[in-house]
C-alpha positions as CSV (number, residue, x, y, z in Angstrom):
1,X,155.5,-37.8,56.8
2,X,158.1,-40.2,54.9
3,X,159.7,-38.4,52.6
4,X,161.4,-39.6,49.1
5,X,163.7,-37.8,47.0
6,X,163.6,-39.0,43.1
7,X,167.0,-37.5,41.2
8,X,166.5,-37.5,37.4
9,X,169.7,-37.6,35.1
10,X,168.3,-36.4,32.7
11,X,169.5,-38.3,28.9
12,X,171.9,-40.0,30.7
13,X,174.1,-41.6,28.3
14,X,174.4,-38.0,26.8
15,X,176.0,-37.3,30.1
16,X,178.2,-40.2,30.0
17,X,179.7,-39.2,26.8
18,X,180.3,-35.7,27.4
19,X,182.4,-37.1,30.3
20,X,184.3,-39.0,28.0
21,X,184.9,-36.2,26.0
22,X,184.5,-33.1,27.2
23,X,185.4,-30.6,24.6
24,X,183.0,-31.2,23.0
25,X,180.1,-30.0,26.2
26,X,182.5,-26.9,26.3
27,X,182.8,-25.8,22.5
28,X,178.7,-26.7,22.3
29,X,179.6,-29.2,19.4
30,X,176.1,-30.8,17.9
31,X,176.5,-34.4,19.2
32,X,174.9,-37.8,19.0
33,X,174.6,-41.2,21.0
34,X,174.7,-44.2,18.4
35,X,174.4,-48.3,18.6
36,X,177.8,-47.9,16.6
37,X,180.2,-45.5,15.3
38,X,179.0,-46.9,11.7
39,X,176.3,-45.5,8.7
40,X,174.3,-48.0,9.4
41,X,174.5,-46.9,12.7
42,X,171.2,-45.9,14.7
43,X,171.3,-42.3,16.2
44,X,169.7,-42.7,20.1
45,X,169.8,-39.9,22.0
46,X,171.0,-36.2,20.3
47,X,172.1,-32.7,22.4
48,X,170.3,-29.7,21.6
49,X,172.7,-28.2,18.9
50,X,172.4,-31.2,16.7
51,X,168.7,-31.1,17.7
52,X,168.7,-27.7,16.1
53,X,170.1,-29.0,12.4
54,X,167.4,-31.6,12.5
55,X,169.7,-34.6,13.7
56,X,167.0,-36.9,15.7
57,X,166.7,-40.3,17.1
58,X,165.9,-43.0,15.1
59,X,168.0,-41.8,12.0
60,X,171.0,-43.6,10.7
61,X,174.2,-42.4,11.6
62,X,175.4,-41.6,7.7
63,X,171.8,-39.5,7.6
64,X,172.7,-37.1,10.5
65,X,176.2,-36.7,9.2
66,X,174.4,-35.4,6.0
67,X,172.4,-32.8,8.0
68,X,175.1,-31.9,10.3
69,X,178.6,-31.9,9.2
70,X,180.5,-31.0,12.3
71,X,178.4,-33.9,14.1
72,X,180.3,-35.8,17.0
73,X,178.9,-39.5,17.3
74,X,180.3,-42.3,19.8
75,X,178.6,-45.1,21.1
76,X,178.1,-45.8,25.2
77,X,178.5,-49.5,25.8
78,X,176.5,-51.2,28.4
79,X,179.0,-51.8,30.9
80,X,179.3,-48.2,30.7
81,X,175.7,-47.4,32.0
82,X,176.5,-49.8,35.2
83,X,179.4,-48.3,35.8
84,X,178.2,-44.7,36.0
85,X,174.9,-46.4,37.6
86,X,177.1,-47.8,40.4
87,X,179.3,-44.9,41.2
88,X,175.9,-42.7,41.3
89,X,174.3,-45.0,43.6
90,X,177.6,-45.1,46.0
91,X,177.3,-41.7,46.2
92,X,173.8,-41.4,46.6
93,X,174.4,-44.1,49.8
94,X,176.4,-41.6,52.1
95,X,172.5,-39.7,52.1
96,X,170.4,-42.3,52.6
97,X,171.3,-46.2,53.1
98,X,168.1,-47.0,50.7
99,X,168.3,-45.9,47.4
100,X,167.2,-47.8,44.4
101,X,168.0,-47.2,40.5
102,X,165.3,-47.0,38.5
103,X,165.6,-50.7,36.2
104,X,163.6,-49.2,33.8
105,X,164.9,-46.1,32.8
106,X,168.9,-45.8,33.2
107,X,169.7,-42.1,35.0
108,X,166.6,-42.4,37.3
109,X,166.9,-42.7,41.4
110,X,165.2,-42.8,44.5
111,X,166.3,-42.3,48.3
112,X,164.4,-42.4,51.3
113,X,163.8,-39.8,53.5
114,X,162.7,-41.7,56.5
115,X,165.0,-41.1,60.1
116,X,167.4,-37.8,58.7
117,X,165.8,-35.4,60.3
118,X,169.0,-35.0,62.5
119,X,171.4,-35.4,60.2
120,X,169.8,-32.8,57.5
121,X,167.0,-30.2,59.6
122,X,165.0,-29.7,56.0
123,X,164.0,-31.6,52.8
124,X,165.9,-28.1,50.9
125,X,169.5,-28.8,52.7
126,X,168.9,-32.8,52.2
127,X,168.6,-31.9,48.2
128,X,171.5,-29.5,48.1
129,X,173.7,-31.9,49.6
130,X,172.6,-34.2,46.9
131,X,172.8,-32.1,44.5
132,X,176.0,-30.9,44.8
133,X,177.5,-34.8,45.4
134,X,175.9,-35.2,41.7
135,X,177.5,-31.9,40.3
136,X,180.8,-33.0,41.7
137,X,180.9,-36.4,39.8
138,X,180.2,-34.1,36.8
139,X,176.7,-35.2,36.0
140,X,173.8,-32.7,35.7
141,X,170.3,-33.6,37.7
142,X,167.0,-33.0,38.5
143,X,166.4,-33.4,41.9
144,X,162.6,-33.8,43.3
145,X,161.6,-34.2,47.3
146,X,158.0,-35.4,47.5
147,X,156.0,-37.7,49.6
148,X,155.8,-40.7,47.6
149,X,158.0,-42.7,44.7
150,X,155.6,-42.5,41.5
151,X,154.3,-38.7,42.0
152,X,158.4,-37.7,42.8
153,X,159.2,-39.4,39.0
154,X,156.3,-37.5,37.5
155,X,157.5,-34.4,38.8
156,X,161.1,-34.8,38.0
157,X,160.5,-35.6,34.3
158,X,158.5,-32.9,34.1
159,X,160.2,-29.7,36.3
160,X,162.2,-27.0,34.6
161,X,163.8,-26.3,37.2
162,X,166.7,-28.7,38.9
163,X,165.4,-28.7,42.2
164,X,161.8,-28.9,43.5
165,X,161.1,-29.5,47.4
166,X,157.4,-29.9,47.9
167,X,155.4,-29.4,51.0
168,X,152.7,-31.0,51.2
169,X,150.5,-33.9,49.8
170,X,148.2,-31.7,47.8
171,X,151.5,-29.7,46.4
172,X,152.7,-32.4,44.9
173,X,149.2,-33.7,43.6
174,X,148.3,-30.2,41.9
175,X,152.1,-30.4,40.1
176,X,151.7,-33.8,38.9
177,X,148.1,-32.4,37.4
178,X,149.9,-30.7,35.6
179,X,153.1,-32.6,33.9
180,X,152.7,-33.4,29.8
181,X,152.5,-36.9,29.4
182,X,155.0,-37.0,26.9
183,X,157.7,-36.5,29.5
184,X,156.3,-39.9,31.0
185,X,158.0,-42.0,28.1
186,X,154.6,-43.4,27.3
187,X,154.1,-45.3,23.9
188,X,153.8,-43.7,20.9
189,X,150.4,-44.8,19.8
190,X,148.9,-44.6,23.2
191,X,150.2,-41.1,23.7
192,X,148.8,-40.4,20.2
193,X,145.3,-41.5,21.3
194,X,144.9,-39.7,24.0
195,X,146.1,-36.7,22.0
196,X,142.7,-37.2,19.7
197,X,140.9,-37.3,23.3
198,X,142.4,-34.0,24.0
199,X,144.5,-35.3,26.6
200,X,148.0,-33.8,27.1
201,X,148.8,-33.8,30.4
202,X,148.0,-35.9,33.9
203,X,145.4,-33.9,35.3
204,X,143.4,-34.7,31.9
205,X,144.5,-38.5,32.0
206,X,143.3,-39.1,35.6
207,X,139.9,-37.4,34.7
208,X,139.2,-40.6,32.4
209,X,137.3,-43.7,34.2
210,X,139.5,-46.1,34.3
211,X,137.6,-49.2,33.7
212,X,136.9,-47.5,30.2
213,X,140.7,-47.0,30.2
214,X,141.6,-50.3,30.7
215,X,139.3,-51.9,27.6
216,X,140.2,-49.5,25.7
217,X,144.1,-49.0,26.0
218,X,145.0,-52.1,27.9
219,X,145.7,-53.2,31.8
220,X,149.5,-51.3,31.0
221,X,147.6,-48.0,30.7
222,X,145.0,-48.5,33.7
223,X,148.1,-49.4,35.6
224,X,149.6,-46.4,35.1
225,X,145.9,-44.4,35.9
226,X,146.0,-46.1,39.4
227,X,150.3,-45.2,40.2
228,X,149.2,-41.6,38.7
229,X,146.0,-41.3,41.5
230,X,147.8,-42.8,43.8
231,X,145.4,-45.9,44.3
232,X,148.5,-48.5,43.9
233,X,151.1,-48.2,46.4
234,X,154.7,-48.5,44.8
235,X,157.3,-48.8,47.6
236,X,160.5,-47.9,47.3
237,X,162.9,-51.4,46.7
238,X,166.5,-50.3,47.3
239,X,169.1,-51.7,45.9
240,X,171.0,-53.6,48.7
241,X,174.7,-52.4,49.2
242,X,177.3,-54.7,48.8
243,X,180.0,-55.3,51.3
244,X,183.3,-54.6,50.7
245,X,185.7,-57.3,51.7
246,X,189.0,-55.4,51.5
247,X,191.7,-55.0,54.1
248,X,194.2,-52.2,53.4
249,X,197.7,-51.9,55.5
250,X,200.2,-48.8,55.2
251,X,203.7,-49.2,56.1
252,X,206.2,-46.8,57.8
253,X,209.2,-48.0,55.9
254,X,209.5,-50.1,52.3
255,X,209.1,-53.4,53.6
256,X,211.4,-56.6,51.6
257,X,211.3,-59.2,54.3
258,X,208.8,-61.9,52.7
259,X,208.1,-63.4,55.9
260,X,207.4,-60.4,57.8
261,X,204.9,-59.6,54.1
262,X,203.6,-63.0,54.7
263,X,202.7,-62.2,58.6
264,X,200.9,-58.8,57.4
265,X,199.1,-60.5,54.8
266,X,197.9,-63.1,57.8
267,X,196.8,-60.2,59.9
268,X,194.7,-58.4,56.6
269,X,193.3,-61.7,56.4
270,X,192.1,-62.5,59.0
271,X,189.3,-60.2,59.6
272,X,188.0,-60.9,56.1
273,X,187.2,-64.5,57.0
274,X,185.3,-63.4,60.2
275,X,183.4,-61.4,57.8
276,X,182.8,-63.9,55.4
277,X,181.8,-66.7,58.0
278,X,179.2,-64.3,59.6
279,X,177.6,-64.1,55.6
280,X,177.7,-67.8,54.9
281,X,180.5,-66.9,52.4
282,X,184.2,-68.6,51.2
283,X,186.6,-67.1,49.4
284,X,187.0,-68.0,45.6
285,X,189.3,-66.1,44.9
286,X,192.0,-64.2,47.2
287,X,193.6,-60.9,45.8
288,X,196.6,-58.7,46.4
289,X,197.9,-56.1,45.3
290,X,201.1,-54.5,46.3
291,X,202.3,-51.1,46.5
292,X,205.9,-51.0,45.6
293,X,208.9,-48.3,46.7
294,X,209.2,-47.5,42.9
295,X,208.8,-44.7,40.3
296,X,207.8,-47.3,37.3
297,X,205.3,-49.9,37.4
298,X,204.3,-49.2,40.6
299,X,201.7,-52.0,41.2
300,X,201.7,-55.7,40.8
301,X,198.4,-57.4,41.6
302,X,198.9,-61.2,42.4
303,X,195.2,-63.5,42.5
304,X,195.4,-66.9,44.2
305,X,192.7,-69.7,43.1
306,X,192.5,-72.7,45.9
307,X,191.1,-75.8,44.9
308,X,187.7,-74.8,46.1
309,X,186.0,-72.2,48.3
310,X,187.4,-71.9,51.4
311,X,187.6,-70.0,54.9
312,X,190.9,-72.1,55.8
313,X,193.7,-69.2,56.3
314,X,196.5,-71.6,56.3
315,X,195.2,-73.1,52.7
316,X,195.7,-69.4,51.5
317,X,199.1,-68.2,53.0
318,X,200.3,-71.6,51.8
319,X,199.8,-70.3,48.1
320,X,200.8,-66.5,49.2
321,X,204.0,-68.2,50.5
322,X,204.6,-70.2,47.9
323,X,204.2,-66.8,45.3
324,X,206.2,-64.9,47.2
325,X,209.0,-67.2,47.4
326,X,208.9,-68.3,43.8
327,X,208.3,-64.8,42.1
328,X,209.5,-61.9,44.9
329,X,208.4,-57.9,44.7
330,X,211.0,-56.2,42.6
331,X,211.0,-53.4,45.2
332,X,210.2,-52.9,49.3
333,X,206.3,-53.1,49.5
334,X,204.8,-49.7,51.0
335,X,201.1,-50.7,51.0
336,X,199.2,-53.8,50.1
337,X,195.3,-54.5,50.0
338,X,193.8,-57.7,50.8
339,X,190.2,-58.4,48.5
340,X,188.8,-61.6,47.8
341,X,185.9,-62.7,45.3
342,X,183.2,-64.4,47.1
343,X,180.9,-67.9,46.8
344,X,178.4,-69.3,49.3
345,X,180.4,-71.2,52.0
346,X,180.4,-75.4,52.1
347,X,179.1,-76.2,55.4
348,X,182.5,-77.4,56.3
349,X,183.9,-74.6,55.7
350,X,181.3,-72.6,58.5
351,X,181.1,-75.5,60.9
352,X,185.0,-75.0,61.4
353,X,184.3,-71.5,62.2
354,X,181.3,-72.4,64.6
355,X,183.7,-74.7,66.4
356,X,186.1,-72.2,66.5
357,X,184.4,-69.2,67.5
358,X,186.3,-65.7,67.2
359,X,185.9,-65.0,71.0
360,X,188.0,-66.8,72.7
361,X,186.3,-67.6,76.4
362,X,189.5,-69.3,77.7
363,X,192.1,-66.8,76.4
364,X,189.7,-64.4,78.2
365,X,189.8,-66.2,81.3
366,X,193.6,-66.4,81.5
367,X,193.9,-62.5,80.8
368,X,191.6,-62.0,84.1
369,X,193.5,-64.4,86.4
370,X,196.6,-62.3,85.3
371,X,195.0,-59.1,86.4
372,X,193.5,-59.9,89.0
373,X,197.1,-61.5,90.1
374,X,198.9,-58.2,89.9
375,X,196.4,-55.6,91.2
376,X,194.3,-57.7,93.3
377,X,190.6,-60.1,93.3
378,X,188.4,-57.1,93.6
379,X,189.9,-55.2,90.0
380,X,187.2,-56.9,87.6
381,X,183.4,-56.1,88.8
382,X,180.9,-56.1,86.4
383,X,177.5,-54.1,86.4
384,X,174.0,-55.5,88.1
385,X,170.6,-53.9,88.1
386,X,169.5,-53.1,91.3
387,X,166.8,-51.4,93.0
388,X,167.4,-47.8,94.1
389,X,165.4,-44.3,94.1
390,X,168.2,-42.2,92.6
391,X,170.0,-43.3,89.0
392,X,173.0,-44.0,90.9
393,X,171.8,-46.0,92.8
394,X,169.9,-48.7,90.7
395,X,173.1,-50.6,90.0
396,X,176.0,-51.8,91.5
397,X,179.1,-53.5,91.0
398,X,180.0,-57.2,91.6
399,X,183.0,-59.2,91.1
400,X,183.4,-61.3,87.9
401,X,184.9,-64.5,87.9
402,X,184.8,-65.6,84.5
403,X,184.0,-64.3,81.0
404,X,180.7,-65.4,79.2
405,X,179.2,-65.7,75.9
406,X,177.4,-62.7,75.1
407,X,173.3,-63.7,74.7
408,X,171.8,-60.6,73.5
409,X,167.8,-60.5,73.4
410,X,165.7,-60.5,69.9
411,X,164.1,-57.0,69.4
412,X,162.4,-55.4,66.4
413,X,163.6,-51.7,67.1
414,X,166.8,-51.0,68.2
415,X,166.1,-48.7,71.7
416,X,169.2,-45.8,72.5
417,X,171.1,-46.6,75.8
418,X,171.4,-44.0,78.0
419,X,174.7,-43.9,79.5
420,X,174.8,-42.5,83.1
421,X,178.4,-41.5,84.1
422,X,179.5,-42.7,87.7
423,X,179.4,-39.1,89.2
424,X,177.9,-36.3,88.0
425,X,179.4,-33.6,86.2
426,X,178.9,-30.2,87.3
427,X,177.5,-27.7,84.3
428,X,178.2,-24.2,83.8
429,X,174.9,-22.0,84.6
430,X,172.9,-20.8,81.2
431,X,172.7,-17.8,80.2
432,X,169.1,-16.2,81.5
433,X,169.2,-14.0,78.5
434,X,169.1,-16.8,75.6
435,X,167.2,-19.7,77.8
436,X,167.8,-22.8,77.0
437,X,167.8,-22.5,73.5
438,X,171.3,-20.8,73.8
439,X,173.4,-22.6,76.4
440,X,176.6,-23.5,75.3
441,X,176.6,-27.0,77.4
442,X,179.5,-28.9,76.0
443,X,181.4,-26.1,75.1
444,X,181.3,-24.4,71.9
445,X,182.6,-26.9,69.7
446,X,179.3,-28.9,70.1
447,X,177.4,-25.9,70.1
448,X,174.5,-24.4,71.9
449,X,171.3,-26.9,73.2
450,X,168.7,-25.9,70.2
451,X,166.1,-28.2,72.2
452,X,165.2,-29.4,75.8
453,X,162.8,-31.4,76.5
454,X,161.3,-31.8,80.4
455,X,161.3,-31.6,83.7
456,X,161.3,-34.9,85.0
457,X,161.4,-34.4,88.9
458,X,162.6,-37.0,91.2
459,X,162.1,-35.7,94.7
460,X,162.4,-37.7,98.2
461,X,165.3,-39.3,100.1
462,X,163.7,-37.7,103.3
463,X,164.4,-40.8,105.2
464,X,168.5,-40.1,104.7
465,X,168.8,-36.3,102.4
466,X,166.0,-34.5,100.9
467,X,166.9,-34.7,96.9
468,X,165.2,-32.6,94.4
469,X,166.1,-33.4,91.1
470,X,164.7,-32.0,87.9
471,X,165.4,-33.9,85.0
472,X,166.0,-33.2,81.3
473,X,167.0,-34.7,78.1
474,X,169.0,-31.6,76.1
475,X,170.2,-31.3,72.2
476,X,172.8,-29.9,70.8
477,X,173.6,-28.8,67.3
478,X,175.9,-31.8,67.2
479,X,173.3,-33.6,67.6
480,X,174.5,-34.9,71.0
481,X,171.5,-35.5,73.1
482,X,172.8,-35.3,77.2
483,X,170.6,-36.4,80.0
484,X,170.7,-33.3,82.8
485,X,169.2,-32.3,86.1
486,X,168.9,-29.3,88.2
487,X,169.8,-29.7,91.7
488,X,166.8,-27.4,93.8
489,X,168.4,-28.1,96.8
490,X,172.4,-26.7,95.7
491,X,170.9,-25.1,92.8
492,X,173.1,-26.2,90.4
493,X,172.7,-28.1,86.8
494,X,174.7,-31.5,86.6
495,X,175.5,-33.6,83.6
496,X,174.3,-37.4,84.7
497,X,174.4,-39.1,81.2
498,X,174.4,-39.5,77.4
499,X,172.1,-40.7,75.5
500,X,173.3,-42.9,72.7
């Protein structure tokens, strides 16, 4: 089954403080998150030791300082929250390319399981990886790997622990059962009703009928009844990652020669308006910022404005050109990036790219005559499908005149290609001892095959050379997957292909 991993972060902007100042983690000091570093400041969100002298949210700032005199307070601005939200989220990414933060409730994330099985063999190495990317950006989590979005939140808010992998379905029903609901954030006076009910904790809440629950408490609360029982399905909605439209270039040598600065910049550029044509994109605004072969004032970011969006490169090295001659670097420029701010694309803008596509069928053309001109007509062949009993033999090679368009075909599921190599390769024996479990294929830095799966005989040919082939598709701990055969007839194991 799918699985979804839910990290909890837990009283985030806490955590965002103490990484603004982090004395005051070390030396324990009581400390509180206010609206404003004012009396009439509102405390929001208090650390145990202040928690201990009676500090809690809710109070004014000039109360708490009256129950706790050594009291830290500092406010965490919103652009704050995004800020630690985005730099969570990028590196959440590099475990799973869908991950969505929680709206609702700032320090709260989901990633989906589904296709890393080869990348991480268990849901318990998937979470330590996590976890120890979270530890690293000096954050402290709760980390929860479940089956489903809602139950994984439950449980999160509700461990003790920071890392909980569950097995099965009915493991992660019986620990929801059993969370408090006042880890759920619910609302005061709805929590406090159910309290008079004698209900503290899921198992209790999902034992209520829930058309009773609804007149009672409100569509909000039955909602929550059907997330909790798992009646509603709540997919995951990850947060689409933005593309990056930055071009960096490193130089040997200080470079002060504005034109050859100005024919870098061209080449940086370039790909970015490839990249912004294939998103129906222009650039706004273009972006530079040089490196320079100094020890003060090392940087000097330049931003050019055209007149409106565009994807014209000369309309852009015109005003680089024009900056650069008017207003030189002060020192030899030893890197420079290229980043642009974005806005949709006028059409005339993309129909100039679509008449000028970035393959270029006619260059192409000229570059084959050429070859073919110094090492002969037959030097550019091209591969066609064609009917044969062995692998080998169901293609063959034709001459190609000219260079065409690529058309790929419309699927739904990217299917792996299996690459067959043009002669076999012969293969060390295995080791009868370890089977094929053990067999050091590729050599030991890819490790021994941990999985084989076949045979698939192909037999015959005894019209021309009886072949007995016994095909398999092998795994190594790289995660390389090879397509073998024995040989019967030479009794010997051959390496035909790769699957990719």
């Amino acid at each position: 089954m799918a699985r979804t991993a839910c990290i909890d972060l837990p009283a985030f902007d806490l955590q965002l403080l103490y990484l603004r100042h982090p004395a005051w983690k070390k030396k324990q000091l009581p400390v509180a998150v206010v609206t404003e570093d004012r009396p009439n400041g509102v405390v929001l969100t208090v650390n145990e030791p202040a928690y201990a002298r009676r500090v809690l949210p809710g109070m004014r700032v000039a109360a708490a300082l009256g129950l706790a005199e050594h009291l830290r307070v500092d406010a965490v601005a919103e652009s704050d929250v995004e800020r630690g939200v985005e730099e969570i989220t990028v590196a959440l990414r590099q475990f799973s390319p869908n991950v969505e933060p929680y709206g609702g409730v700032c320090g709260v994330f989901w990633l989906d399981g589904s296709g890393l099985e080869r990348l991480y063999k268990t849901p318990g190495r998937w979470s330590r990886e996590i976890g120890r990317a979270i530890r690293k950006l000096g954050y402290d989590a709760k980390i929860v790997v479940g089956f489903a979005r809602f139950p994984t939140y439950v449980i999160a808010k509700g461990a003790a622990v920071s890392k909980v992998v569950i097995s099965s379905p009915e493991e992660q029903r019986a620990l929801v059962h059993k969370v408090p609901l006042d880890r759920l954030g619910l609302h005061d006076a709805l929590r406090d009703d159910l309290g008079k009910l004698g209900i503290f904790d899921v198992g209790g809440f999902l034992r209520l009928p829930v058309a009773a629950l609804s007149e009672r408490f409100g569509p909000e609360a039955a909602e929550l009844w059907r997330l909790a029982a798992g009646e509603t399905w709540d997919p995951l909605q990850p947060d689409p990652e933005r593309p990056s439209f930055e071009q960096r270039a490193i130089f040997d040598h200080p470079e002060n020669d504005r034109i050859r600065l100005l024919f870098l910049i061209k080449r940086a550029l370039s790909p970015l308006l490839f990249r912004l044509a294939e998103r129906g994109l222009a650039v706004a605004t273009l972006f530079i910022d040089f490196l320079l072969d100094r020890h003060d004032d090392r940087h000097r970011l330049d931003s050019f404005r055209p007149a409106e969006a565009t994807l014209d490169a000369k309309t852009l090295l015109q005003l680089v050109h024009l900056r650069l001659e008017a207003n030189p670097p002060r020192a030899g420029v030893i890197e420079l990036t290229v980043s642009v701010e974005e806005s949709a694309a006028p059409h005339e803008q993309l129909q100039l790219f679509a008449e000028k596509p970035r393959r270029n069928l006619r260059a192409a053309n000229e570059a084959f005559a050429r070859i073919r001109a110094e090492f002969g007509d037959d030097c550019i062949v091209r591969p066609v499908l064609n009917e044969g009993h062995l692998p080998e033999a169901m293609f063959r090679w034709e001459p190609c005149e000219r260079a065409v368009a690529p058309s790929p075909a419309a699927v739904q599921t990217p299917s792996l290609v299996r690459r067959v190599h043009a002669k076999p390769v012969r293969l060390p024996p295995p080791n009868r001892q370890v089977r094929d479990d053990g067999w050091l294929l590729r050599g030991v830095e890819h490790g021994p095959v941990v999985k084989m799966i076949g045979p698939h005989v192909i037999s015959g040919g005894w019209w021309f050379k009886t072949v007995h082939r016994e095909y398999h598709f092998a795994e190594t701990k790289s995660g390389e997957i090879l397509w073998v055969y024995y040989d019967r007839r030479r009794r010997r194991w051959f390496l035909h292909g790769q699957v990719r």
